[in-house]
C-alpha positions in Angstrom: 17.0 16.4 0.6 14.6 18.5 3.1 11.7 16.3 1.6 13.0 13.2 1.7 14.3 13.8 5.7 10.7 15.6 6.4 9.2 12.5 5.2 11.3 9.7 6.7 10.9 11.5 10.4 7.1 11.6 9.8 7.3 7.8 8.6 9.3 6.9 11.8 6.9 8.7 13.9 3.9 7.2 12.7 5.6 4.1 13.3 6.2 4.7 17.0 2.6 5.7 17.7 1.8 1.8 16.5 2.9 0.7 20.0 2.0 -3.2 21.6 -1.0 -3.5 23.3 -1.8 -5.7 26.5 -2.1 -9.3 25.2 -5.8 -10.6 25.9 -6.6 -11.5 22.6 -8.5 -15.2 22.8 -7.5 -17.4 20.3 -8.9 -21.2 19.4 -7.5 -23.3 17.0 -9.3 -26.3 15.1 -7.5 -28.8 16.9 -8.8 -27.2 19.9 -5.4 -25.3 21.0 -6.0 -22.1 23.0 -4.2 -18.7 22.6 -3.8 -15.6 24.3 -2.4 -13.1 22.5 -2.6 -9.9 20.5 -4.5 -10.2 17.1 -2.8 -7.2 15.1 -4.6 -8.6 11.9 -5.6 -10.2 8.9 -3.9 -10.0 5.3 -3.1 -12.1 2.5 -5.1 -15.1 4.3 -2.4 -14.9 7.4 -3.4 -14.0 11.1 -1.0 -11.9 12.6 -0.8 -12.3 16.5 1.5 -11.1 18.4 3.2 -13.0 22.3 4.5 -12.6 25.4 7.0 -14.9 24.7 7.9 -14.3 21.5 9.8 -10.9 19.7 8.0 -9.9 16.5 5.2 -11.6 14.9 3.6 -15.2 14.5 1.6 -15.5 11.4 -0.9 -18.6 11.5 -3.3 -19.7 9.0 -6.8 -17.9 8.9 -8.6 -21.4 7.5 -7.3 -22.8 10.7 -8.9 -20.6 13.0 -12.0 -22.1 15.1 -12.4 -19.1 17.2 -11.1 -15.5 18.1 -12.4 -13.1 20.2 -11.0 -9.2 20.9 -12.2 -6.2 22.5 -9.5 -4.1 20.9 -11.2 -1.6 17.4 -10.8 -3.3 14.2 -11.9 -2.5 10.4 -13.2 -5.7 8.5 -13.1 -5.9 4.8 -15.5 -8.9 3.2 -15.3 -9.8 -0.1 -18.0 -8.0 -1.8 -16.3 -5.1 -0.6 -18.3 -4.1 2.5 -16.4 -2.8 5.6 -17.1 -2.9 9.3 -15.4 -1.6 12.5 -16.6 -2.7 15.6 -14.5 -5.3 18.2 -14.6 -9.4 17.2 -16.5 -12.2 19.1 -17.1 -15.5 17.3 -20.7 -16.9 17.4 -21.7 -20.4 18.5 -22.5 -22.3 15.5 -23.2 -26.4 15.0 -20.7 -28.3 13.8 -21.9 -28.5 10.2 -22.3 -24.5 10.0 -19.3 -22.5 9.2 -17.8 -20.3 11.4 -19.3 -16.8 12.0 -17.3 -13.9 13.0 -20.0 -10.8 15.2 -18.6 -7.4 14.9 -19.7 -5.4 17.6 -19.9 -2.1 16.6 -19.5 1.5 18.5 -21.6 2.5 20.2 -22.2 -1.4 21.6 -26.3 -2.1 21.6 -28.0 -5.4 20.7 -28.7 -4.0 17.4 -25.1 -2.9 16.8 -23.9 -5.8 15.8 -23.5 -8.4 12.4 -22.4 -11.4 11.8 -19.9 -12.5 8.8 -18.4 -16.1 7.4 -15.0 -16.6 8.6 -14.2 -17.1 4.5 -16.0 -13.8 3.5 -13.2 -11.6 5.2 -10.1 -11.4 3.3 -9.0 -8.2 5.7 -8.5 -6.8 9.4 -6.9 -4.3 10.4 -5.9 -3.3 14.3 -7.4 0.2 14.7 -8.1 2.6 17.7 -9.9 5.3 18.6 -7.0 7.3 18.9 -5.8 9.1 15.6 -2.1 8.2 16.4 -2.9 4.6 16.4 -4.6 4.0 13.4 -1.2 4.2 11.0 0.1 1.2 9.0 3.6 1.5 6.5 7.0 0.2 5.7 10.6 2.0 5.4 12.7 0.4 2.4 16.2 1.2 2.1 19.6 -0.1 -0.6 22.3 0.3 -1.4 24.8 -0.3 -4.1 28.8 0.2 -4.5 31.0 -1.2 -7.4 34.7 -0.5 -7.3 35.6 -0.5 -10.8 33.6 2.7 -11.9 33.1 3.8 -8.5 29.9 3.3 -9.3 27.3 3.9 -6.2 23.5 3.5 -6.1 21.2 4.0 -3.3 17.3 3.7 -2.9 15.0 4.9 0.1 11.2 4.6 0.3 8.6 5.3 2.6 4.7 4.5 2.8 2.0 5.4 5.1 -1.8 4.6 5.3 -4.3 6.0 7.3 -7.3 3.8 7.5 -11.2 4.0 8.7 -14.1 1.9 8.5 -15.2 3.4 4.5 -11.9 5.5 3.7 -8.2 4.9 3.8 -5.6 7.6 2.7 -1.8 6.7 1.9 1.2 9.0 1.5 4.4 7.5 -0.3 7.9 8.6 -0.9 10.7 6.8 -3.1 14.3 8.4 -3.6 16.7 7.1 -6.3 20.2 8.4 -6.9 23.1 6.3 -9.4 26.1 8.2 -9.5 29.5 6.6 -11.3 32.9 8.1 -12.3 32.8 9.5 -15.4 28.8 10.5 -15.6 26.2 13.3 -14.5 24.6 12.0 -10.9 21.1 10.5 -12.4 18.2 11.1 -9.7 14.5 10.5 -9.5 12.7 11.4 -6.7 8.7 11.2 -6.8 5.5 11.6 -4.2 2.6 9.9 -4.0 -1.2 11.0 -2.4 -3.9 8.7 -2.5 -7.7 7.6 -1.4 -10.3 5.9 -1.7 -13.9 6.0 -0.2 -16.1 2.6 -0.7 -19.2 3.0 -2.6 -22.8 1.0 -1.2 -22.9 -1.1 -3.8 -20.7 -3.7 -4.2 -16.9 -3.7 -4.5 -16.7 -0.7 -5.7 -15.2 2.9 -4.9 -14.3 6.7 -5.4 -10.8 7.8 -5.5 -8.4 10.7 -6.2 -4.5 11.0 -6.9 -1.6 13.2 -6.5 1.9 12.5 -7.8 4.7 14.9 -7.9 7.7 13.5 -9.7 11.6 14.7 -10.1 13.8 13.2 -13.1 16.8 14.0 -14.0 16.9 11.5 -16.7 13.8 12.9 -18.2 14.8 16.6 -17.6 11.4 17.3 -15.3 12.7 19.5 -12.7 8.5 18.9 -11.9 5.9 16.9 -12.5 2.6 17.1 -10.9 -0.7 15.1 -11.9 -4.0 15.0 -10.7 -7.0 13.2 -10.8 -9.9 11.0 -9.8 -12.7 8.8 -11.0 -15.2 5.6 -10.1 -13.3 2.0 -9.6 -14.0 -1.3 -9.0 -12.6 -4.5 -7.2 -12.6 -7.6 -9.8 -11.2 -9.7 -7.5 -10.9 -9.5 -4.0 -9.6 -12.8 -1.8 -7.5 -13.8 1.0 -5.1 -15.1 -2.2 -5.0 -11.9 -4.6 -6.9 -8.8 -5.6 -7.6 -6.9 -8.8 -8.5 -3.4 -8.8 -8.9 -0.5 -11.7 -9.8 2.9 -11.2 -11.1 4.9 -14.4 -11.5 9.0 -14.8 -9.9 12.4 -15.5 -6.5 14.1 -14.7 -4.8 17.1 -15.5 -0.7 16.7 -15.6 1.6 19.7 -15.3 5.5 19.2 -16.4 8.4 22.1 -15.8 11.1 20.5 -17.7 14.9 21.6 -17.6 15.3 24.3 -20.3 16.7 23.7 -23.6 16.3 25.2 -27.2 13.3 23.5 -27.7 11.3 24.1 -24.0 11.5 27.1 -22.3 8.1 26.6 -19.8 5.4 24.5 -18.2 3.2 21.9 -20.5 0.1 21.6 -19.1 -1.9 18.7 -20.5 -5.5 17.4 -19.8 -6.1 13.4 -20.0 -8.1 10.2 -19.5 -6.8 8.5 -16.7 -6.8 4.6 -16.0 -5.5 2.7 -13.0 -4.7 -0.4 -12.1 -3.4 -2.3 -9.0 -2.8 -6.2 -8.6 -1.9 -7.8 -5.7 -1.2 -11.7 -5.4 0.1 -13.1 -2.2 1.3 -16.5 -0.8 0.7 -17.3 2.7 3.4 -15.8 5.0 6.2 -15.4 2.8 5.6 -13.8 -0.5 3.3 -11.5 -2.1 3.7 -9.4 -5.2 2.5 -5.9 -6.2 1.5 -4.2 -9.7 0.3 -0.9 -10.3 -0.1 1.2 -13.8 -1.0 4.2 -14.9 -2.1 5.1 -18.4 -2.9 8.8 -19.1 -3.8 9.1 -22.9 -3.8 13.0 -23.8 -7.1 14.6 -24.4 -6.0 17.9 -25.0 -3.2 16.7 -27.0 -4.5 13.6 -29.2 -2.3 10.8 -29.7 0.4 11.0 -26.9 0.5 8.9 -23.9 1.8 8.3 -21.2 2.4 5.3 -19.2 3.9 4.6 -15.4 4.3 1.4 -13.8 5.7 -0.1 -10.1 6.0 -3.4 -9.4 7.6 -4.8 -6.2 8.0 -8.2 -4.9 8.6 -9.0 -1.6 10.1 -12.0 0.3 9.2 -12.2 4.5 12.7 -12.6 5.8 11.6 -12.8 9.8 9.5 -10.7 12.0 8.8 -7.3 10.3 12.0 -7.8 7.9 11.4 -8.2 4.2 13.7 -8.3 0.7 12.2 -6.3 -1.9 12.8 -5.8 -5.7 11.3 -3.4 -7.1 11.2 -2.8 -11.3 9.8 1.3 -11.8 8.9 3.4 -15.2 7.9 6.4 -17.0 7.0 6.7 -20.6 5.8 9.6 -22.6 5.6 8.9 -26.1 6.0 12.6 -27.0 8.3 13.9 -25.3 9.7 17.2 -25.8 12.6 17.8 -28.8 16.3 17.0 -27.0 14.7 15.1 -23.9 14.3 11.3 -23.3 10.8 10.1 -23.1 11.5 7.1 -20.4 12.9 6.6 -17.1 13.2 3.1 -16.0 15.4 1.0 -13.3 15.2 -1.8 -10.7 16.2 -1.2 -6.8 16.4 -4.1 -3.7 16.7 -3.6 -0.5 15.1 -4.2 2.6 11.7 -3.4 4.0 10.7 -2.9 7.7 7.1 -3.0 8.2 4.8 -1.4 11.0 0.8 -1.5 11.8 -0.3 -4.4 9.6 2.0 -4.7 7.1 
């Protein structure tokens, strides 16, 4: 219970540092409309902007955009994976030219700049000089009650990312607990580390891994695994992206004593990764990730975790969420289950640009 609080006060504070900036953004549409606002960024092909006028967010289309201009920091992603962080000016171009987007990078010379195709960046994110401002994440929260087994479920979640120009680093936290008349309280809580540092050449990327996980249907009182490797993007657009990581890890397990385990397995494995992400402007966008750890200290078992959450924009910030979760091990210890598996909804409250 001391994690879970520790972590939610740190999410909450992290989302208070993301405060509004003055509004003198410069924003130029194709059909020659004229903007001032706050551009907080770009995802999943929308513009986020934010008004004087208006509470929350306006998303607007990113093909739609003639012209935008910002001397607030930003880090631009292109699609051959590339990365930039400078402020945004658009360049003068004919009429038949498409539309060029100059990054003006710190410190600001003549030679400190470049110039990028509006449809080669698929990402910006609002960034700052100040450490306290560069935080994006979401708070996700359910609940569940049934009278006729007195049957309750509840879920809570957290994420955090911490992003720079070549690196990013993301903490997450989810919490399930189903307790019902009749039945042992089932809870799973687990911890996530992450990063990621972009490589020169294209699309591609080093990154590393922690996860700590608690199940009580699994009997791990803990389970830690570590590990890193070389990945790839295989897809990378304003519509969807495709990512798989590829290496080593090392996973330690303290299960719950019984007849049959009475200590720590310590196991040494491949690892492979996988993330998906496929979005629809505004209002949907869906999320996959997998990880497969075949044994190499222990040949032939396996094991196997997945998340995937969809999400539905409600207004402003506000999102639904489902999420589907799993754990396999196909060789599990005598008198324990090999699998943990459930769904959870709720809703999302997203900060930064999320």
């Amino acid at each position: 219970m001391k994690t879970r609080l520790l972590f939610l006060i740190f999410t909450l504070l992290a989302a208070t540092a993301v405060f509004a900036r003055d509004k003198t953004d410069v924003l130029v549409m194709n059909n020659g409309d004229r903007v001032t606002c706050e551009v907080k960024g770009l995802d999943q092909g929308v513009l986020s902007i934010g008004l004087d006028w208006v509470d929350g967010t306006v998303s607007v289309d990113w093909s739609k955009v003639k012209r935008v201009d910002s001397s607030q920091l930003f880090v631009v992603f292109t699609q051959d994976g590339s990365s930039y962080e400078g402020k945004l000016a658009t360049v003068a171009t004919a009429a038949s030219e498409p539309m060029k987007i100059q990054i003006l990078k710190v410190p600001e010379n003549p030679e400190n700049k470049v110039e990028i195709e509006r449809s080669r960046i698929v990402r910006m994110t609002e960034t700052s000089a100040r450490f306290y401002q560069r935080f994006n994440g979401s708070i996700n929260f359910g609940v569940t009650y049934s009278k006729g087994n007195n049957a309750t479920q509840y879920n809570l979640s957290n994420e955090v990312q911490y992003l720079r120009e070549r690196w990013a680093a993301e903490a997450s936290f989810s919490s399930n607990l189903t307790s019902s008349s009749g039945s042992t309280t089932s809870t799973r809580n687990q911890l996530g580390l992450d990063s990621y540092h972009l490589l020169p050449w294209d699309n591609y990327f080093y990154g590393g891994l922690g996860n700590f996980l608690q199940s009580s249907e699994q009997g791990i009182n803990l389970q830690t695994t570590l590990g890193g490797g070389l990945g790839h993007f295989f897809t990378n657009t304003n519509r969807a992206s495709i990512a798989v990581l590829g290496g080593l890890g090392w996973q330690s397990t303290d299960y719950k004593p019984t007849a049959t385990v009475t200590g720590t397995q310590n196991v040494a494995a491949a690892l492979f990764l996988t993330e998906i992400k496929a979005f629809k402007f505004s209002k949907t966008n869906l999320t996959v990730s997998a990880l497969l750890l075949p044994a190499l200290s222990q040949p032939g078992r396996v094991r196997f975790d997945t998340n995937i959450t969809y999400y539905l924009k409600l207004f402003s910030n506000l999102k639904w969420n489902v999420t589907f979760y799993g754990d396999w091990d196909n060789r599990p210890p005598a008198g324990l289950s090999g699998s943990d598996y459930g769904t959870t909804s709720g809703l999302s409250w997203t900060f930064g640009n999320r």
